[in-house]
C-alpha positions in Angstrom: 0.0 0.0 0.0 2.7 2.5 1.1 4.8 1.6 -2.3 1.1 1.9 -4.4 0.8 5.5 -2.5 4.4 6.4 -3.8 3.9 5.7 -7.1 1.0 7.7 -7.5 -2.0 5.4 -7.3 -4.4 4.4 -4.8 -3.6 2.2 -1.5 -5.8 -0.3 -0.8 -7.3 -0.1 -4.5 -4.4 -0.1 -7.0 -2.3 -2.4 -6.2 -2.7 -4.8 -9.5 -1.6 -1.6 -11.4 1.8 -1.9 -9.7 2.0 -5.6 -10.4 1.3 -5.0 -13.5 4.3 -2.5 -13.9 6.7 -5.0 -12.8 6.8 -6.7 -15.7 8.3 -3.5 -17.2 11.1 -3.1 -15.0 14.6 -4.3 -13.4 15.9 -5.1 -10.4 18.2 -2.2 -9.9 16.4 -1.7 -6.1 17.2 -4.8 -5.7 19.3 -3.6 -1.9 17.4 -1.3 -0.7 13.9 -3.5 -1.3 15.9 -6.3 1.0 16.6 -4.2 3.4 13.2 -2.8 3.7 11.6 -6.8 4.6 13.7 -8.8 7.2 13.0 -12.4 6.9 12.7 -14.4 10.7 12.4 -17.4 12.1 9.4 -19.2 12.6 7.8 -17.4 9.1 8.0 -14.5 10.6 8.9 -10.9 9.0 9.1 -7.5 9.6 9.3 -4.2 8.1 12.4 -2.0 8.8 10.8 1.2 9.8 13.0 3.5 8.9 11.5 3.8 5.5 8.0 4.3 6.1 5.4 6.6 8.1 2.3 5.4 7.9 2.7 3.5 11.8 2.9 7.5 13.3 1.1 9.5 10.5 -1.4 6.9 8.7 -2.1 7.2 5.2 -1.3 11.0 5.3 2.4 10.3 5.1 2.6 6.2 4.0 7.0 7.0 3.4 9.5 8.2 5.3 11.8 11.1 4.1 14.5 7.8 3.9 12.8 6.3 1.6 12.5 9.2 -0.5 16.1 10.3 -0.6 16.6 6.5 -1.2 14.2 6.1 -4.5 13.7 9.7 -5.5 10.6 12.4 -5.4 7.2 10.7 -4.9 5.3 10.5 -8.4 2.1 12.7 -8.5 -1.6 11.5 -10.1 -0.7 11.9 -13.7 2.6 12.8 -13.8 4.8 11.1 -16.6 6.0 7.3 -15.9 9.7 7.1 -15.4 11.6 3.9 -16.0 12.7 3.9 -12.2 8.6 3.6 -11.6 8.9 0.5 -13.1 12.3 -0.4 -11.7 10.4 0.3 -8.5 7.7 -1.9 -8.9 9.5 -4.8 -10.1 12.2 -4.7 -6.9 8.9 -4.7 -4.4 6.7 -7.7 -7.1 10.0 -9.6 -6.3 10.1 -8.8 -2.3 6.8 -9.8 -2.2 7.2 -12.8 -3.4 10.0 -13.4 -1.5 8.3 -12.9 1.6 5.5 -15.1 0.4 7.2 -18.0 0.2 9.2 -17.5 3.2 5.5 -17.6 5.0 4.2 -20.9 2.7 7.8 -22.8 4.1 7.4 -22.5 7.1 3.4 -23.7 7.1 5.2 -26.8 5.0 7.7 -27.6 7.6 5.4 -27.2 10.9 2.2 -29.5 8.9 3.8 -31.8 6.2 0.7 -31.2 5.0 0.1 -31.6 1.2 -2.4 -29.1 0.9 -2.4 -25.0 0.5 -5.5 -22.6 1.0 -4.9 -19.1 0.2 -6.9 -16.0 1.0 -6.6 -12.8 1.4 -6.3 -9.3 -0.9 -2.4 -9.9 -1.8 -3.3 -13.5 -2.9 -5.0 -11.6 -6.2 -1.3 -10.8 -7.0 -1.2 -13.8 -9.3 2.6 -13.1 -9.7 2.9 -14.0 -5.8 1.1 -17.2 -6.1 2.6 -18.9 -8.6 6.1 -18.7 -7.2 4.3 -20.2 -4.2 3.1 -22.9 -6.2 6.6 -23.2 -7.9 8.6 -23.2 -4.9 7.2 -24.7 -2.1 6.4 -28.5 -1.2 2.6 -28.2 -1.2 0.8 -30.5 -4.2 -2.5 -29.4 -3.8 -3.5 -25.5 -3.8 -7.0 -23.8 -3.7 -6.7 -20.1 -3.7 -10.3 -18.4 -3.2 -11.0 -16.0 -5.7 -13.4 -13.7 -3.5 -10.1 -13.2 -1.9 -10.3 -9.7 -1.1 -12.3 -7.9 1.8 -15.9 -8.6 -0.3 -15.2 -12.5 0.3 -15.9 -11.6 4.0 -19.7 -12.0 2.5 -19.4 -15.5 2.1 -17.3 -16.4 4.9 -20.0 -14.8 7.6 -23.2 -16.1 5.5 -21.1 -20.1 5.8 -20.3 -19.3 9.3 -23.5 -18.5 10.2 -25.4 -21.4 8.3 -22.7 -23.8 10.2 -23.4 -22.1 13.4 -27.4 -21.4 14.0 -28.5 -24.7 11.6 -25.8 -26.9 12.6 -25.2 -28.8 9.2 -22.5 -31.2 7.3 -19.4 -29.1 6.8 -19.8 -30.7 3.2 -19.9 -27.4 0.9 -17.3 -27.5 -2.1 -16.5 -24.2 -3.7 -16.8 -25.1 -7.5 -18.4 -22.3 -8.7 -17.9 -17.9 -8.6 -21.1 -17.6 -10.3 -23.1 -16.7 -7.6 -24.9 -13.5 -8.8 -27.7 -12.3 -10.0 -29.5 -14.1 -13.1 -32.0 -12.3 -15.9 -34.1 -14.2 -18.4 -34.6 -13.4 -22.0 -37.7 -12.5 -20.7 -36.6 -9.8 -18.4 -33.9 -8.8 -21.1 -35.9 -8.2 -23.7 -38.4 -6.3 -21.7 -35.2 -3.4 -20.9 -34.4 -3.9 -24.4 -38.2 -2.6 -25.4 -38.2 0.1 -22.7 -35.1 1.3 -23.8 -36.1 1.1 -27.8 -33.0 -0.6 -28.4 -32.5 -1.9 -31.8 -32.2 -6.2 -31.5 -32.7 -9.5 -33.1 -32.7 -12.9 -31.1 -30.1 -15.3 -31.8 -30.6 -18.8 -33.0 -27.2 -19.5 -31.6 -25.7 -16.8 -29.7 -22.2 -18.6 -29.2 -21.8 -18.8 -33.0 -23.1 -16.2 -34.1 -20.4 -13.9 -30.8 -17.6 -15.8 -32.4 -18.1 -14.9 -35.7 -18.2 -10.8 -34.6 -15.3 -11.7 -32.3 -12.6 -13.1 -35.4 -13.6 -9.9 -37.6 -12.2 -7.5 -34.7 -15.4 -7.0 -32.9 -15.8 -5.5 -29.6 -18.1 -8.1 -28.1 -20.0 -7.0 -24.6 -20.9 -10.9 -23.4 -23.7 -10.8 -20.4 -25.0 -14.2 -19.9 -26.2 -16.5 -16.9 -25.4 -16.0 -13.1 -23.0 -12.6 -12.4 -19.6 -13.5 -11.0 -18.3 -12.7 -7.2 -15.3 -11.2 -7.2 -13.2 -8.9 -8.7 -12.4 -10.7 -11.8 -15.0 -11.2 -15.0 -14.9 -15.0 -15.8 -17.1 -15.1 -19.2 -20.8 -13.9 -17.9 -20.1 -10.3 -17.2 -16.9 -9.8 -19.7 -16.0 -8.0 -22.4 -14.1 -10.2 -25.5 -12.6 -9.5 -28.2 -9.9 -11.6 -30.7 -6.4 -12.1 -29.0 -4.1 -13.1 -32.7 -3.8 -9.2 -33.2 -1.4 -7.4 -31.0 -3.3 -3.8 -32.1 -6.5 -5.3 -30.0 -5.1 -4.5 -26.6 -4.7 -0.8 -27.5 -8.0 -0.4 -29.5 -9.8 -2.4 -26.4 -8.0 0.8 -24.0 -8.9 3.1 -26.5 -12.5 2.8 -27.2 -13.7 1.1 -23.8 -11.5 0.4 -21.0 -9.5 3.6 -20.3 -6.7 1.7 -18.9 -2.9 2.5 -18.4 -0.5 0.7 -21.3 1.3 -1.6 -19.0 -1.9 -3.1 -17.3 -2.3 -7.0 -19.3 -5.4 -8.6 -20.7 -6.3 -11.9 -19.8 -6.6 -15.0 -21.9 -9.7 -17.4 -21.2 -8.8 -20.9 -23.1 -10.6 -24.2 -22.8 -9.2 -26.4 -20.2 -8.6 -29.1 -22.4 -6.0 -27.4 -24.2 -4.4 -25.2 -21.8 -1.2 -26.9 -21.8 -0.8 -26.1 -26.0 -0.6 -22.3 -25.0 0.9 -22.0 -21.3 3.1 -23.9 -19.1 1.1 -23.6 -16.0 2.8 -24.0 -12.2 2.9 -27.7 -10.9 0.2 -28.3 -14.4 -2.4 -26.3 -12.3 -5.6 -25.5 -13.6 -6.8 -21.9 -13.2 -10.6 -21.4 -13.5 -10.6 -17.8 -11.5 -7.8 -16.0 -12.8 -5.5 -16.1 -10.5 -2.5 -17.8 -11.5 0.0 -16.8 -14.1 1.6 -18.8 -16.7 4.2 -18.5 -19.5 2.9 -18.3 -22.8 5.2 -20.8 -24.9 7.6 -19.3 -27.3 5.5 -20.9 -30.2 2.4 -19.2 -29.3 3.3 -15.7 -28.7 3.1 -15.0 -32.1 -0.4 -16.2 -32.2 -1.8 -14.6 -28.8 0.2 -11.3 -28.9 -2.6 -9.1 -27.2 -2.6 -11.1 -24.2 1.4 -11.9 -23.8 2.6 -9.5 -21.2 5.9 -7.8 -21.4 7.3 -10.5 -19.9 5.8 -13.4 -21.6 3.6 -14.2 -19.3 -0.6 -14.4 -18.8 -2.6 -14.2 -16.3 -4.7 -17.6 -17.1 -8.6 -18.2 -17.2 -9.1 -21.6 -17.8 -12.6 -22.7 -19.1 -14.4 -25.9 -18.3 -17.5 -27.0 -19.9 -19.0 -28.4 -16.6 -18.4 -24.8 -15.0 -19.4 -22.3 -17.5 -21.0 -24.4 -20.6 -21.4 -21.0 -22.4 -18.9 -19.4 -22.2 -17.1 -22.9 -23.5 -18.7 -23.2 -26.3 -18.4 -19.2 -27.3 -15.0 -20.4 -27.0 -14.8 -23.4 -29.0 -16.7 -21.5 -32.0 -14.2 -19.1 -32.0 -11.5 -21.7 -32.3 -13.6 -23.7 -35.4 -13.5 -20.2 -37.0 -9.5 -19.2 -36.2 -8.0 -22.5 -35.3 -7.5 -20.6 -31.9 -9.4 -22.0 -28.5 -8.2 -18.3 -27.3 -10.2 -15.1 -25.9 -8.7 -11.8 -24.9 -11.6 -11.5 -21.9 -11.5 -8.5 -19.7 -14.3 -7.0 -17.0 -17.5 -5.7 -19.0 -17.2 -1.9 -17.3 -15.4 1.1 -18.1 -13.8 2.6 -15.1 -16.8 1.6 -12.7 -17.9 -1.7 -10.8 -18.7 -4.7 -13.2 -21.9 -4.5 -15.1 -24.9 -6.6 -12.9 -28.1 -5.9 -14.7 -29.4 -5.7 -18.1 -29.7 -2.1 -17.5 -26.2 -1.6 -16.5 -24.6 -3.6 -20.0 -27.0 -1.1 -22.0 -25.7 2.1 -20.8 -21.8 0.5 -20.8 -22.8 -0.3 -24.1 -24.4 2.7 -25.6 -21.9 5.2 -23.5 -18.6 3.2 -25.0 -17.2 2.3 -28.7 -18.7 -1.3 -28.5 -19.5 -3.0 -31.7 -21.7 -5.4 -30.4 -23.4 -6.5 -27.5 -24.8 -10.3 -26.9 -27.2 -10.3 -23.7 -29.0 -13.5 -23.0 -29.9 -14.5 -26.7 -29.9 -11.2 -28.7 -27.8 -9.5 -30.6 -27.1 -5.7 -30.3 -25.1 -3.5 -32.9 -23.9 -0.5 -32.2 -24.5 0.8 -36.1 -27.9 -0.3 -35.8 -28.4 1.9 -32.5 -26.7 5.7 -32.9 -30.0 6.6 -32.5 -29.7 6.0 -28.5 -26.4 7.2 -27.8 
């Protein structure tokens, strides 16, 4: 949070921006990062005070003068990027790993216990968790993907359910899509009220696809909303990943978004391994787990390769999301690709819920297209309502 402050973003709030930025930088901070995390016994740590002043001033002052005469002049809200920004954040990315698996060790070496759960906001640095997965004993990981403060929902409604109706400790999380549903029935009555221009589909995965390989912006709102902070193919916005130019016509037109922040890839389990070599073969069906793209593929997936050759991995399963799979799966009988560039359907704002909401992200942004439930919206067909 203190680093997030110092480079000019929000605590609490922006750190994925910073992680994000590491992938642009170099560990020439390398000392002074060390020296700011001492490692202890037991999986213990602690921060060397000397270069922060958030324990005495709070988030008024996060750094201490030290650190400043150390790394430089705080960066303001929309001042220029400076390559020490991203020297910066790759030096703290790496301490934080570090530390991580320092923590993940230790729980090894006290349980011999085969199995990891992770929780918590700094498990969404996907960065983090896969050099736990890669360097620690554990075989078996589950890392929640409501991880940050809003899974607290979940864990008071199960604690509560366990505790007043005393029940079978039995529940499985094996699904995120936990949100509010609409029926074509309750879509297409918005759609009147608004006097939207639409057709219904007679196959609305096909028909996505085919709008998706011509270089479509595709607004996708289908089935049960997602929990979390991550769009997992009901409340996402897709477009084709084989063209490198799509990541900065997708910031352009819609998403608003600073250069160095990735796109995700959503890819059908069953061929996951074809595109990315994935920690300990993991799957990743919330994602939170980054994997290399392989060399051979880089060329294909260009607008969701990251600086560093790396993706942040959504991997599809048919049992989970059937829809989304098979909007997937067209795409890849029409390209040869079983590849999405899938980011959250929003622009600057929480993640569309209701019909309502896709409308006005739709109408308000340079979409081409939006598919909600089974109809088919084009933006051509409704300038009109803009």
């Amino acid at each position: 949070a203190a680093i997030t402050d110092y480079l000019g973003f929000r605590p609490f709030f922006d750190e994925w921006k910073v992680m994000g930025m590491s992938a642009y930088g170099q560990d020439d901070y390398k000392e002074i990062f060390n020296d700011m995390v001492y490692l202890k016994e037991e999986g213990n740590y602690e921060l060397n005070l000397k270069y922060f002043s958030f324990p005495t001033n709070g988030q008024n002052k996060w750094v201490s003068d030290y650190l400043l005469k150390k790394l430089g002049p705080r960066r303001r809200y929309k001042d220029k990027y400076e390559q020490r920004h991203f020297d910066i954040a790759y030096s703290l990315q790496r301490v934080v790993e570090k530390t991580a698996v320092h923590l993940a060790r230790y729980l090894s070496d006290i349980t011999r216990n085969p199995n990891l759960c992770l929780t918590g906001g700094v498990v969404l640095n996907c960065l983090m968790n896969r050099k736990i997965l890669e360097e620690t004993t554990f075989k078996n990981f589950f890392i929640q993907p409501i991880a940050n403060d809003a899974g607290t929902s979940m864990g008071s409604a199960l604690y509560y359910y366990h505790r007043f109706f005393p029940s079978k400790r039995d529940y499985i999380f094996d699904s995120v899509y936990l949100g509010m549903e609409f029926s074509d029935e309750k879509i297409e009555d918005v759609l009147k009220k608004r006097r939207m221009n639409y057709r219904k589909s007679d196959d609305i995965a096909r028909e996505t696809a085919s709008f998706i390989a011509q270089g479509k912006i595709v607004g996708w709102f289908q089935g049960r909303m997602e929990a979390g902070p991550r769009a997992l193919g009901n409340r996402s916005i897709v477009v084709d990943p084989r063209k490198a130019a799509m990541k900065d016509k997708l910031n352009s037109r819609v998403k608003k978004r600073e250069f160095f922040r990735p796109f995700a890839p959503s890819i059908l389990e069953e061929r996951v391994f074809e595109y990315f070599n994935m920690p300990k073969d993991q799957m990743s069906p919330y994602m939170i787990l980054i994997g290399d793209v392989r060399e051979d593929k880089r060329n294909i997936i260009p607008a969701v390769t990251h600086a560093d050759g790396t993706a942040r991995v959504h991997t599809v399963s048919r049992k989970s999301n059937l829809k989304y799979w098979n909007l997937i799966a067209e795409f890849e009988k029409i390209t040869g690709v079983p590849v999405l560039l899938n980011t959250s359907f929003n622009e600057n704002e929480p993640i569309v819920c209701t019909p309502e909401d896709a409308i006005n992200c739709f109408l308000r942004t340079e979409f081409d297209v939006l598919s909600i439930g089974n109809f088919v919206l084009e933006k051509k067909d409704n300038i009109r309502n803009v």
